[in-house]
N, C-alpha and C positions, 0 to 999 in steps of 0.2 A: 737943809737938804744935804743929804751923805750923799757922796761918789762912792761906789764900791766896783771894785773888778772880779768879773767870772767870769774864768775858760776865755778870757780875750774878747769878750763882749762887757760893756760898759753897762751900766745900769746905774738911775738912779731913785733912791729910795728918799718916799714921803711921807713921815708920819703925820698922818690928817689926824684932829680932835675925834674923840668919841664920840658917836653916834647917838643923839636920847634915846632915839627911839627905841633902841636895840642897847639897852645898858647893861645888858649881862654878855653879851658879846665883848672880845679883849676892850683894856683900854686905847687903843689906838688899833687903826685900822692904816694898811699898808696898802702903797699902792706904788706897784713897780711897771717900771716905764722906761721900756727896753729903749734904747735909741736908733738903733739902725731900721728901727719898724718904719713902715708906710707916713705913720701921721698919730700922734699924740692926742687925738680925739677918740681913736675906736677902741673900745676898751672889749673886753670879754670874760667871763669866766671861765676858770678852768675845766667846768664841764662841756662846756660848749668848743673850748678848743679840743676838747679831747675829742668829741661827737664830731667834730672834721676831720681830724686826724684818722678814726677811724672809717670814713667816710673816705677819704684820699685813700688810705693804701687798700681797699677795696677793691676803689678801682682801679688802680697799679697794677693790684693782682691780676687782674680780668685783662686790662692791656697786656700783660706779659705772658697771659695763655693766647690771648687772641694772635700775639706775636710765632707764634708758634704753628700755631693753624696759617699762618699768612706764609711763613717760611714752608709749613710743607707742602702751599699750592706754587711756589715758588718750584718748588723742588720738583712738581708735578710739569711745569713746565718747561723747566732744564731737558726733563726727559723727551719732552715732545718737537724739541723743537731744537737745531743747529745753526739757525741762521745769526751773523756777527750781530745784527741789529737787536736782535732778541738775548745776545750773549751780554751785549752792552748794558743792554736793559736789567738782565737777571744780574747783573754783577752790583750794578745800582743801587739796584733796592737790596742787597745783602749787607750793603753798606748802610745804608738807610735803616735797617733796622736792627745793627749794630750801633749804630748811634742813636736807636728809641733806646734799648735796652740801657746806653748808660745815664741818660735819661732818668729811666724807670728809676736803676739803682739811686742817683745822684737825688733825686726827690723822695725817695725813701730815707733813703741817710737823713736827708734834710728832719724830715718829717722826725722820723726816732731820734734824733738829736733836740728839737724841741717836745717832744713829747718825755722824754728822760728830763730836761730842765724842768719841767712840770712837777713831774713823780719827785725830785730831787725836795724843790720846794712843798708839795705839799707834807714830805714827811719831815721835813724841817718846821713846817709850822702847821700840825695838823688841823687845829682849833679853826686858824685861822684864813686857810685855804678857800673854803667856801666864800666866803667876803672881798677877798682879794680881788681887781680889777685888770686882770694884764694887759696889754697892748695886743692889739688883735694883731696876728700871724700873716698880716698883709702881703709882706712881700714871698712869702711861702704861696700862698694865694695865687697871688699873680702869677711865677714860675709854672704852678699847677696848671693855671687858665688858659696859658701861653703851650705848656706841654700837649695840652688838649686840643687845643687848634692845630698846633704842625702835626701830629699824630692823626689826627683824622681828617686832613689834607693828604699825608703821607698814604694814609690807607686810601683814600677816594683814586690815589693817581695812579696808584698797583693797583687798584679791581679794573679801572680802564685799562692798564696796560696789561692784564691775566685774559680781560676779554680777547683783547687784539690778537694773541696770540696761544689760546687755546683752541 
């Protein structure tokens, strides 16, 4: 088994025996095995990571308009209201969703950063892309999972606090 370094992430590369079943396909089939991933069991193909990947920043997108609509009912109640409590409040959540946005960005980088290692690899080994088993994108995943839940806590506790005070 080789050690090889890329862009500061370790990888190591396995050439497995040829496949009978599949004899016209290369003579070795590769099978790369990120290390910082979740767990050395889940494996994926690259379409499939792709079909999440497009599936994430989907909805990135959507949270970052929705972010938008949420700032201008914000905005809607700056105007309505004076009180320090409500100031306190509105100041809050500006921050709050100053910190989804870099959120949003920080999981998009992530996300185009593995998805460019992808594209990299499959036109480095066009043939052999399709067979290839990568390490599933676990802990990409998880950040994602995680972004999901505080984002739509963050949002449940501004629509209480837009009621209280419209």
């Amino acid at each position: 088994m080789k050690k090889i370094i890329a862009k500061n992430v370790f990888f190591h590369l396995q050439v497995l025996p040829p496949n009978p079943i599949l004899p016209a396909i290369n003579k070795h089939y590769f099978y790369l095995n990120i290390t910082h991933m979740a767990s050395d069991k889940n494996f994926a193909y690259v379409s499939d990571l792709h079909y999440e990947h497009l599936l994430w920043r989907n909805e990135l997108n959507f949270y970052k308009e929705e972010l938008n609509i949420l700032e201008h009912r914000l905005g809607e109640i700056i105007a309505k209201n004076t009180v320090n409590e409500a100031e306190a409040g509105v100041e809050s959540f500006q921050n709050r969703f100053e910190l989804q946005r870099e959120h949003l960005s920080d999981l998009k980088h992530r996300i185009k950063k593995h998805e460019q290692f992808l594209a990299n690899y499959a036109k480095e080994h066009p043939i052999a892309v399709d067979h290839v088993h990568f390490t599933d994108h676990a802990d990409i995943r998880e950040n994602f999972e995680r972004f999901r839940e505080l984002y739509q806590e963050m949002k449940h506790e501004f629509n209480r606090f837009a009621v209280k005070w419209m």
